[in-house]
Every structure is written in C-alpha cells, then in structure tokens.
SEZADO-320881 format. One record per residue (C-alpha): residue number from 1; chain; x, y, z; residue in three letters. Coordinates in pm, whole numbers, plus 50000, padded with zeros to 5 digits. Layout:
<torvos>
+-----+------+-------+-------+-------+------+
! pos ! unit !  east ! north !    up ! code !
+-----+------+-------+-------+-------+------+
! NUM !    A !     X !     Y !     Z !  Ala !
...
+-----+------+-------+-------+-------+------+
</torvos>
This chain:
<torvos>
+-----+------+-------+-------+-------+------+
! pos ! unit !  east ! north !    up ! code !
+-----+------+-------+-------+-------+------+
!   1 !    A ! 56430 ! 04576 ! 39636 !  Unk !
!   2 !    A ! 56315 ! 04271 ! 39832 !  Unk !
!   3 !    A ! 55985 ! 04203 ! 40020 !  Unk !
!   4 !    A ! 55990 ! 03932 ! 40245 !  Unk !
!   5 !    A ! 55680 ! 03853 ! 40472 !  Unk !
!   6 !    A ! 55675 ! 03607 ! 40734 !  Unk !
!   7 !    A ! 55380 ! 03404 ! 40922 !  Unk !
!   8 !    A ! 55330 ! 03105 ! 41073 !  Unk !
!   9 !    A ! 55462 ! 03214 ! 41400 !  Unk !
!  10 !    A ! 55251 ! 03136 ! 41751 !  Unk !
!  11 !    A ! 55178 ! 03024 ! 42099 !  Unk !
!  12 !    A ! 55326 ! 02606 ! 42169 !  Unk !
!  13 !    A ! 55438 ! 02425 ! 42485 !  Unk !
!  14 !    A ! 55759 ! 02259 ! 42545 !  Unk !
!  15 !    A ! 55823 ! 01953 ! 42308 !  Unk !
!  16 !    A ! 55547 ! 02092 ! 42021 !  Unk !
!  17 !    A ! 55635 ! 02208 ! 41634 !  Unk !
!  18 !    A ! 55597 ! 02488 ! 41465 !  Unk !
!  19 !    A ! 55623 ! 02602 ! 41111 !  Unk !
!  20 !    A ! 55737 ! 02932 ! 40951 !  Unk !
!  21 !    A ! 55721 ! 03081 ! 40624 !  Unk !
!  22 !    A ! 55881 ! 03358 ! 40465 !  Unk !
!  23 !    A ! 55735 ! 03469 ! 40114 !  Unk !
!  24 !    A ! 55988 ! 03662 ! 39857 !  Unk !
!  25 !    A ! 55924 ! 03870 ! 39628 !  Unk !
!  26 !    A ! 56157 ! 03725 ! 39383 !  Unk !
!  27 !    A ! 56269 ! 03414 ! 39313 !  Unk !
!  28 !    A ! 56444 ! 03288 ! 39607 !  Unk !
!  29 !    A ! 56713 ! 03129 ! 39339 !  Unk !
!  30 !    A ! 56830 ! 03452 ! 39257 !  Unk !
!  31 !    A ! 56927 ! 03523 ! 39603 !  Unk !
!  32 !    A ! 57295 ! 03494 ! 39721 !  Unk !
!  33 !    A ! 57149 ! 03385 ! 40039 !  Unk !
!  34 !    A ! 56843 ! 03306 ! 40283 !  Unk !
!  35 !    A ! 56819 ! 03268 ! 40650 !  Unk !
!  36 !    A ! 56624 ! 03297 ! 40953 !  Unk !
!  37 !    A ! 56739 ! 03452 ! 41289 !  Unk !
!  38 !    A ! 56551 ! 03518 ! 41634 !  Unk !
!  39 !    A ! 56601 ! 03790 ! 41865 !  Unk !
!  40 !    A ! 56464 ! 03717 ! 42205 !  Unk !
!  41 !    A ! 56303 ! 03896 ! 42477 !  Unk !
!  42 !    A ! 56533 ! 04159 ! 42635 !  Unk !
!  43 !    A ! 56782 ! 04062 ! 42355 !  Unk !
!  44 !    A ! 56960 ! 04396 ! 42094 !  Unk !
!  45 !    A ! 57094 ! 04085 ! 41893 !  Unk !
!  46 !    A ! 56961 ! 03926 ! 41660 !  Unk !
!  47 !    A ! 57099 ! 03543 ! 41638 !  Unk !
!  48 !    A ! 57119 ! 03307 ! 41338 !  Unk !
!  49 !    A ! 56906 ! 03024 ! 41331 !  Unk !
!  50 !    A ! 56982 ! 02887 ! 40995 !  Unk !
!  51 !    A ! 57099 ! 03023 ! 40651 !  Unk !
!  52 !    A ! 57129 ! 02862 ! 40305 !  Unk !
!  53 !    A ! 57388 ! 02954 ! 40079 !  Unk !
!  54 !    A ! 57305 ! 02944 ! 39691 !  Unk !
!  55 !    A ! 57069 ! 02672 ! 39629 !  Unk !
!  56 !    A ! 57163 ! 02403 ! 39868 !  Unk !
!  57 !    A ! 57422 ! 02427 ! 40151 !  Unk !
!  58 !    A ! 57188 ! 02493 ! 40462 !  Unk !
!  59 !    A ! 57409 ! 02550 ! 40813 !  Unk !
!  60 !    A ! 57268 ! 02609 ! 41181 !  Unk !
!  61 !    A ! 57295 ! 02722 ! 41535 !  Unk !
!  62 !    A ! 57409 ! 02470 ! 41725 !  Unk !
!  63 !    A ! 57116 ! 02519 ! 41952 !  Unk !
!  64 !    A ! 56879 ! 02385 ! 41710 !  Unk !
!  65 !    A ! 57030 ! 02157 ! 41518 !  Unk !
!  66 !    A ! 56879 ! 01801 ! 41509 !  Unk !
!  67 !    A ! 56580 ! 02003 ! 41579 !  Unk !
!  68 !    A ! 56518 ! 02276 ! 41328 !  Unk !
!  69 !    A ! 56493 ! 02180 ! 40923 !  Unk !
!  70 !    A ! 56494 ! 02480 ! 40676 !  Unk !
!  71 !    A ! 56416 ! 02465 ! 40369 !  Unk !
!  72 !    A ! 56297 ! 02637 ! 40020 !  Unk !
!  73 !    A ! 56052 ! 02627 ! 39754 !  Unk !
!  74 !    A ! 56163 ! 02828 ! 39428 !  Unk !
!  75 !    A ! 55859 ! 02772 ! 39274 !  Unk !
!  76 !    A ! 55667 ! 02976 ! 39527 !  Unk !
!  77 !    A ! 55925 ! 03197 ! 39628 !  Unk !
!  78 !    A ! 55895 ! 03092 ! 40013 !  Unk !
!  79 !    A ! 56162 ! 02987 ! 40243 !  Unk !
!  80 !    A ! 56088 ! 02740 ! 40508 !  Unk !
!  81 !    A ! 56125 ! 02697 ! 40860 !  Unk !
!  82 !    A ! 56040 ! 02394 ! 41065 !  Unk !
!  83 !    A ! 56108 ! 02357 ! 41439 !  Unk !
!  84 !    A ! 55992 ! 02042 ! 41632 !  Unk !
!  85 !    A ! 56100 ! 02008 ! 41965 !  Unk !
!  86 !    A ! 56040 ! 02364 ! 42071 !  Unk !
!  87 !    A ! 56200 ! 02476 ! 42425 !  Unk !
!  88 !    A ! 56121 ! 02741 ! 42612 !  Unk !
!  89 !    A ! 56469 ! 02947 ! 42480 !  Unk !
!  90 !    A ! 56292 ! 02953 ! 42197 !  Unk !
!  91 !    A ! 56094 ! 03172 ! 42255 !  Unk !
!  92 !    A ! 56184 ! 03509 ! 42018 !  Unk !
!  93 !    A ! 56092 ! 03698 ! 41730 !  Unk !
!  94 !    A ! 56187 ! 03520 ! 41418 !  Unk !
!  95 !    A ! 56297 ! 03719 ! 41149 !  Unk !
!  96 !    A ! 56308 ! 03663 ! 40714 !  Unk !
!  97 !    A ! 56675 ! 03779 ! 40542 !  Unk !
!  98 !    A ! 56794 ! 03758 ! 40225 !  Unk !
!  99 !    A ! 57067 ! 03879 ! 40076 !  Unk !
! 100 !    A ! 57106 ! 03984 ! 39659 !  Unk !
! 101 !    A ! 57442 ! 04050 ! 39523 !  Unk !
! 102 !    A ! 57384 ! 04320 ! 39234 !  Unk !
! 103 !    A ! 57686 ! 04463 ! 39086 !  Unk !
! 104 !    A ! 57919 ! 04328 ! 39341 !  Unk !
! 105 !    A ! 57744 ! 04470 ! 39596 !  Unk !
! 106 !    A ! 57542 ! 04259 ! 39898 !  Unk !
! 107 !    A ! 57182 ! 04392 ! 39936 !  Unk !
! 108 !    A ! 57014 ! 04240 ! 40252 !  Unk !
! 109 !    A ! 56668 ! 04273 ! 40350 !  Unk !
! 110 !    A ! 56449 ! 04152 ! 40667 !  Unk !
! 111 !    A ! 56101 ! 04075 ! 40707 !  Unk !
! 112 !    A ! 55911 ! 04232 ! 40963 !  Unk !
! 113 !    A ! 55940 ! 03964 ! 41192 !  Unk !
! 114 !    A ! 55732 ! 03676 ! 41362 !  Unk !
! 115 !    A ! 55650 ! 03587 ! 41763 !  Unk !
! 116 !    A ! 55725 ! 03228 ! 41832 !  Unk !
! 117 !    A ! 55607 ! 03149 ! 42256 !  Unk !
! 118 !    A ! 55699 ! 02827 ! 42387 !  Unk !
! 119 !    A ! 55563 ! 02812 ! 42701 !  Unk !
! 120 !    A ! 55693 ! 02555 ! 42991 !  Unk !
+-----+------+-------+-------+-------+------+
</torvos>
C-alpha cells in the first residue's frame, strides 16, 4: 500500500506560479511510475498533467508544456510539481498517482487531491 498526500495547492491570478508537492510513503524510486493529473470543474475525467517513468523520463500535456516542470526528490520521498504561467484553464483539482509493479501486477494509488484557482 501507498500513501500519497498532496499540498501546496491555492488561490493565483493569471500569469502567477504555483508549487505542488506530493509526499510518498515509500521511496518514490521504487515506483514504476509518478504523475500528476487535474480534473476540472464540471469535469468526470481526470487529465494527465505530467508523469515520470522510472527514474528519469518525465512527459506532458501539451497544454502545459514550456510551462509546467515536474520533478522528484528520492531522498524525501516527494514528487514535485511546478507551474509558472498559470491560466485560468487551470484551474482544477490536482491529483498525486503512483503506480508499483509487485509480482507483475500494476498497483496505482491517488492522493486525495489539491484545489489549484487561477483567477482572470
């Protein structure tokens, strides 16, 4: 089993930053994979953001790239999300996953979820 808790989420105009943070409770190297996704207002789908596979191959959403950095810290078990830039479509729940492979099988787990509000 995997905990993951998220915080760092909030209230930023147009154009601002924001940071997010998702604590593991294992080390995030032992993980087939980490990533965030959003699921906006009036949304049933939850969207990738960004994911990175293994230790170091990081993809995302066209929508943020250029704008968005993720990135991890093993020795603190926490996943990172940066996001400068912020628009308005931002605007969503962000949510913690991680996946574990044990015995061939995929495990994935979700945090509870973070508000990000980028107001106009």
């Amino acid at each position: 089993q995997v905990q993951l808790v998220e915080s760092g989420g909030g209230l930023v105009q147009a154009g601002g930053s924001l940071g997010l943070s998702c604590a593991a409770s294992v080390t995030i190297s032992r993980l087939k994979s980490m990533g965030w996704y959003r699921q906006a207002p009036g949304s049933d789908e939850r969207q990738l953001v960004a994911v990175i596979i293994g230790d170091s191959i990081v993809r995302y959403a066209d929508s943020v790239k250029g704008r968005f950095t993720m990135s991890g810290d093993n020795a603190k078990s926490t996943m990172y999300l940066k996001m400068t830039n912020l628009k308005p479509e931002d605007t969503a729940v962000y949510y913690c996953d991680a996946v574990q492979l044990i015995a061939s099988r995929n495990n994935e787990y979700w945090g509870q979820g973070t508000q990000v509000t980028v107001s106009s």
